[in-house]
C-alpha positions as CSV (number, residue, x, y, z in Angstrom):
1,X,-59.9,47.5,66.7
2,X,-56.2,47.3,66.3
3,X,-54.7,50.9,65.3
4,X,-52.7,51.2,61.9
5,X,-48.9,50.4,62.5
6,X,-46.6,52.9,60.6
7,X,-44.4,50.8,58.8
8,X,-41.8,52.3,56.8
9,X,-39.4,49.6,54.2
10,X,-35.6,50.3,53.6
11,X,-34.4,48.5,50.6
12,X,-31.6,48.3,49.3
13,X,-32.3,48.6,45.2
14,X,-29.0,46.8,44.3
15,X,-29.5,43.7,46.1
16,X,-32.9,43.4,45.4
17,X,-32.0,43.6,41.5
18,X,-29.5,41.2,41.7
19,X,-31.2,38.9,43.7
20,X,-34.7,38.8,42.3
21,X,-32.2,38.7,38.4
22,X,-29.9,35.3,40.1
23,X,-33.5,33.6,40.5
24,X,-34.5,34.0,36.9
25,X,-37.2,36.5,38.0
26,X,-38.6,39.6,37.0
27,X,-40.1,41.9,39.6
28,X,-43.1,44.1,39.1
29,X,-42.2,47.4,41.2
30,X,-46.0,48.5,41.2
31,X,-47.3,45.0,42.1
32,X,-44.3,44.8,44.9
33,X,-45.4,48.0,46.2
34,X,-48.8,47.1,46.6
35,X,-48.1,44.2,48.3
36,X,-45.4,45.5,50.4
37,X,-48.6,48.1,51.4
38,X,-51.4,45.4,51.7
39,X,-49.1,42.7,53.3
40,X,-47.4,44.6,55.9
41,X,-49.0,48.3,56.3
42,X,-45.9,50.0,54.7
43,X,-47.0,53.6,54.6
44,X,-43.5,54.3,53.3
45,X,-40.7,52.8,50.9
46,X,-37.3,53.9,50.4
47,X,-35.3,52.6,47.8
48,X,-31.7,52.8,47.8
49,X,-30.5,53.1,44.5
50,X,-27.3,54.2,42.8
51,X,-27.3,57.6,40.5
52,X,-26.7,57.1,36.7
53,X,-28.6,59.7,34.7
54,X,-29.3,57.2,32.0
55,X,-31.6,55.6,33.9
56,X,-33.6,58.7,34.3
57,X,-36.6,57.1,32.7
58,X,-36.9,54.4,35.5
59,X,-36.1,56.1,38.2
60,X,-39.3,58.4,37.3
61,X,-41.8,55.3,36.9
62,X,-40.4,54.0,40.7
63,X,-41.4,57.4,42.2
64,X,-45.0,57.0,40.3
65,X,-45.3,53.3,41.7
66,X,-44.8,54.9,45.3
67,X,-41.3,54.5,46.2
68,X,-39.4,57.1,47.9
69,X,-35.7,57.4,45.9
70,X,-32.7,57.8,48.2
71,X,-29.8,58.0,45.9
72,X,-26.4,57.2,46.1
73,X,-23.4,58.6,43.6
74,X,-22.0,55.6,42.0
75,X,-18.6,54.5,41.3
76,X,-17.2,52.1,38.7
77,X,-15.3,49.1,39.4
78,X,-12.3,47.8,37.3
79,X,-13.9,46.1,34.7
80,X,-16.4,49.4,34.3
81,X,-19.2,48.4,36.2
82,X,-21.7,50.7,38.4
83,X,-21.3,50.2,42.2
84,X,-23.7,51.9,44.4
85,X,-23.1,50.7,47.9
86,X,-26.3,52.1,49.2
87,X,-25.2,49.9,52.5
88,X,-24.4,52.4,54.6
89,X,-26.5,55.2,53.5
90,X,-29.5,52.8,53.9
91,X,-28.3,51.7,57.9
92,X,-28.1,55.4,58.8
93,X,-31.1,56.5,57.7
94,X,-32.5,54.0,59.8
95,X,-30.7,55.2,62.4
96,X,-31.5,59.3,61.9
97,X,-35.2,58.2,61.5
98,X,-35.3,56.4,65.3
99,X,-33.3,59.3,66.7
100,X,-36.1,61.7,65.0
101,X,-38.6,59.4,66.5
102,X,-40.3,59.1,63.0
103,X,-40.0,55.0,63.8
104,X,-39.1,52.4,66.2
105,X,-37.5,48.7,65.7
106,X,-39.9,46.0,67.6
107,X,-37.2,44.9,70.4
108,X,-35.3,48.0,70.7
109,X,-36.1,50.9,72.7
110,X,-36.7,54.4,72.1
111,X,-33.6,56.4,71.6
112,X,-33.3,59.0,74.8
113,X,-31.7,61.6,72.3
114,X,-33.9,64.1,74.5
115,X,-32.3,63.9,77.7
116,X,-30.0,67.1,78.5
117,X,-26.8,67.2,80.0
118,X,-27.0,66.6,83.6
119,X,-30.3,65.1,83.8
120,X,-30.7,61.7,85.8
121,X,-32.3,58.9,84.5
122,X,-35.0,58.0,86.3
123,X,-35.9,54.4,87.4
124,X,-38.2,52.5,85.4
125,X,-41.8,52.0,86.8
126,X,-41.4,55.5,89.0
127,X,-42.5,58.7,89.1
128,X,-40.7,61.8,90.3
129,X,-42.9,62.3,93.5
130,X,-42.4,59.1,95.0
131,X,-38.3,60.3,94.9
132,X,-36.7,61.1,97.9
133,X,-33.5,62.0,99.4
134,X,-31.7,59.5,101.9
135,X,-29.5,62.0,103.0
């Protein structure tokens, strides 16, 4: 039996808005959830999504759909609109979650944020016992 994968989805709440809205869609953020769940084992979902406190309401019924909310002050642009730019914020959670080990990117290797100062790498495919000195 293949064990459970612990998938974890970053999205960017901005960009998925906008693009789901430029396709003349509207997304159902329960049924999206699921789906993201069923589909492809996410256990959990951040959404990136700009601070505006008038938007209270939704951001309560994303937290009761499942989503974990990572927000982001916004600013306003020239012609007064909201600009999150959860970019950024989004890429280095990634990156503080693979340095806490609480995920890891298919391709990539694990972070060696545990080795101390000082410490040798050791070769791949050996084991400290087989080491010796050629001095």
């Amino acid at each position: 039996m293949k064990p459970k994968e612990n998938n974890f989805a970053y999205i960017d709440g901005a960009n998925l808005h906008k693009g789901i809205k430029s396709l003349g869609w509207k997304l159902d953020y329960r049924v999206f959830r699921r789906w993201l769940e069923q589909k492809y084992n996410i256990e959990e979902a951040y959404l990136f999504i700009g601070l505006v406190p008038k938007h209270k309401d939704l951001y309560t019924f994303l937290q009761k759909c499942g989503y974990i909310l990572v927000y982001k002050e916004v600013t306003y642009d020239g012609d007064g609109k909201v600009k999150g730019n959860c970019d950024a914020d989004l890429a280095l959670n990634v990156y503080l979650s693979m340095l806490q080990g609480k995920l890891a990117i298919r391709g990539l290797p694990a972070p060696r944020a545990s080795r101390q100062a000082g410490q040798k790498e050791k070769a791949p495919g050996t084991d400290e016992s087989a080491q010796g000195s050629l001095s």
